[in-house]
C-alpha positions as CSV (number, residue, x, y, z in Angstrom):
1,X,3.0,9.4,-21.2
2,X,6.0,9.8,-18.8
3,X,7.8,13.1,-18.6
4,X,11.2,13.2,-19.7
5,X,14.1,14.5,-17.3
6,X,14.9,16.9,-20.7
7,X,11.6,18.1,-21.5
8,X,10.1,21.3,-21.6
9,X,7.3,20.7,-18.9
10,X,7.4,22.4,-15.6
11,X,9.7,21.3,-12.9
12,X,6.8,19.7,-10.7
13,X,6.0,16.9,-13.3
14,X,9.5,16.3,-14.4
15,X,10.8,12.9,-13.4
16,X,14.5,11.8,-12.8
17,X,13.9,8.3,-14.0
18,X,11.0,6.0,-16.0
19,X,8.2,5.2,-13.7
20,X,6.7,1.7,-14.0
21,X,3.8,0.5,-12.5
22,X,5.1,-3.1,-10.6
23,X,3.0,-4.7,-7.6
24,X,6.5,-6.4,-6.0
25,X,6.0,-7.4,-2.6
26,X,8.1,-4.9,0.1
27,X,8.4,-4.8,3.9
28,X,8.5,-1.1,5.2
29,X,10.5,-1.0,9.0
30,X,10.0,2.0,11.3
31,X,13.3,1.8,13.3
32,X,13.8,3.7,16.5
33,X,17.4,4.2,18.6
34,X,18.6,0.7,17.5
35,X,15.7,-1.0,17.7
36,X,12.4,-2.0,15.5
37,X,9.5,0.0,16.1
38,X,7.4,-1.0,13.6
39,X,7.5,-2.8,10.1
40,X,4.4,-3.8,7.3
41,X,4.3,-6.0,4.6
42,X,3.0,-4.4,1.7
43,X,3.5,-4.4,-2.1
44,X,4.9,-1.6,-4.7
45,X,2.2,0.6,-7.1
46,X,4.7,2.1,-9.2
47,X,8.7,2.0,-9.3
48,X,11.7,3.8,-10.5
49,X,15.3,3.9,-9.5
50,X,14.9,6.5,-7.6
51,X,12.2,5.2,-5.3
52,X,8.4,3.8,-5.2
53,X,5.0,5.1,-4.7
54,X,3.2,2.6,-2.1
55,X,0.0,2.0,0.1
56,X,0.4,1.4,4.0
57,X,-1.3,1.7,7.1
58,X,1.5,2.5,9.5
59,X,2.0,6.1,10.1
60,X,4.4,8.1,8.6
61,X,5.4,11.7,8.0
62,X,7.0,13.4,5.0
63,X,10.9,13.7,5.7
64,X,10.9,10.2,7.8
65,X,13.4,7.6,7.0
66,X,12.3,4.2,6.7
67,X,14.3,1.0,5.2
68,X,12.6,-1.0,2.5
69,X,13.4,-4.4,1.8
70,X,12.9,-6.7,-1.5
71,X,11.2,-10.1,-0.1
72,X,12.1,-11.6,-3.1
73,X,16.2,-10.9,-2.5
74,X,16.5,-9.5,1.0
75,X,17.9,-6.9,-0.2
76,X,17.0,-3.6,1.8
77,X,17.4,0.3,1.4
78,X,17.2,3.5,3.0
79,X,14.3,5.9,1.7
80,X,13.2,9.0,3.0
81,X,9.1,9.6,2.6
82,X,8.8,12.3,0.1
83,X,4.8,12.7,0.9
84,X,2.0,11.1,2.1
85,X,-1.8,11.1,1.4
86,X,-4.8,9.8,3.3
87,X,-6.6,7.6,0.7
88,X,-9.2,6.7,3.8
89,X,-9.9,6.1,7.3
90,X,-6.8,3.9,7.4
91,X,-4.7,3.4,4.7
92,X,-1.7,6.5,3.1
93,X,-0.8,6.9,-0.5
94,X,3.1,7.1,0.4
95,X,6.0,8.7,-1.9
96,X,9.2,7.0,-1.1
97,X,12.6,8.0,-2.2
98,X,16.0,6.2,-1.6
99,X,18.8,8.0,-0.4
100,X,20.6,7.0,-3.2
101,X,19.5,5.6,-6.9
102,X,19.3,1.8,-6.9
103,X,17.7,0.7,-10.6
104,X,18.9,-2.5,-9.8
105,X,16.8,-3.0,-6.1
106,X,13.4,-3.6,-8.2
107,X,15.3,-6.3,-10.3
108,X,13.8,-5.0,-13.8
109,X,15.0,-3.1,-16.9
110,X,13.7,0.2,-17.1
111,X,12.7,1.9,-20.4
112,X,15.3,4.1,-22.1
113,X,14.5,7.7,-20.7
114,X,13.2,8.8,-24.2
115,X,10.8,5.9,-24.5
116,X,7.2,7.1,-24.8
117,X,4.5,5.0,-25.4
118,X,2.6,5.7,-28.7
119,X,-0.9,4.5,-29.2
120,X,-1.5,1.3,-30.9
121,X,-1.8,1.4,-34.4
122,X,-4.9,-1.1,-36.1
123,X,-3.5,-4.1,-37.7
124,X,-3.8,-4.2,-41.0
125,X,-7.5,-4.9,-42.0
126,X,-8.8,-3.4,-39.0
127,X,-10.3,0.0,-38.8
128,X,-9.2,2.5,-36.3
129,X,-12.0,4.3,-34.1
């Protein structure tokens, strides 16, 4: 179930817009002073317009700007990493959120914000259980 920006659960699980789980393949760049300091290729675990939730191995910190680009358009944002967790010796859970909402960067339709998904009734014939 995805929380609903309206709902009545607490702030901390409340989300701005649908999550979707979509593996769409990203390049994350590290940029210094003018210059490239480091970039990965890498691909989305879940998505909304507000940002993405992704694996890397390059370093980063919470609070560090980054710029992520589509390789399917070429079309790159500016995200700020929201938080980070070590899922091993090498690789980081990381939280990304743009600076400003772009539905349109993932190129998919979200879900209406009060879409919830409902379990899946038997066909007819068929028993539950």
């Amino acid at each position: 179930m995805t929380a609903n920006p309206g709902s009545s659960e607490s702030p901390a699980n409340r989300r701005r817009s649908q999550r979707v789980l979509l593996r769409l393949p990203i390049k994350v760049t590290l940029r210094g002073p003018g210059i490239v300091t480091a970039s990965e290729e890498t691909v989305t675990q879940v998505v909304n317009a507000h940002g993405a939730l992704i694996y890397l191995k390059l370093k980063v910190s919470a609070g560090q700007f980054v710029a992520i680009k589509n390789t399917s358009t070429d079309e790159e944002h500016v995200a700020r990493v929201v938080r980070t967790k070590l899922l091993d010796g090498e690789m980081s859970e990381v939280a990304l959120e743009f600076m400003t909402p772009a539905p349109k960067f993932w190129r998919i339709s979200f879900p209406p914000s009060d879409w919830e998904s409902q379990p899946e009734e038997p066909a007819p014939g068929q028993k539950s259980g």
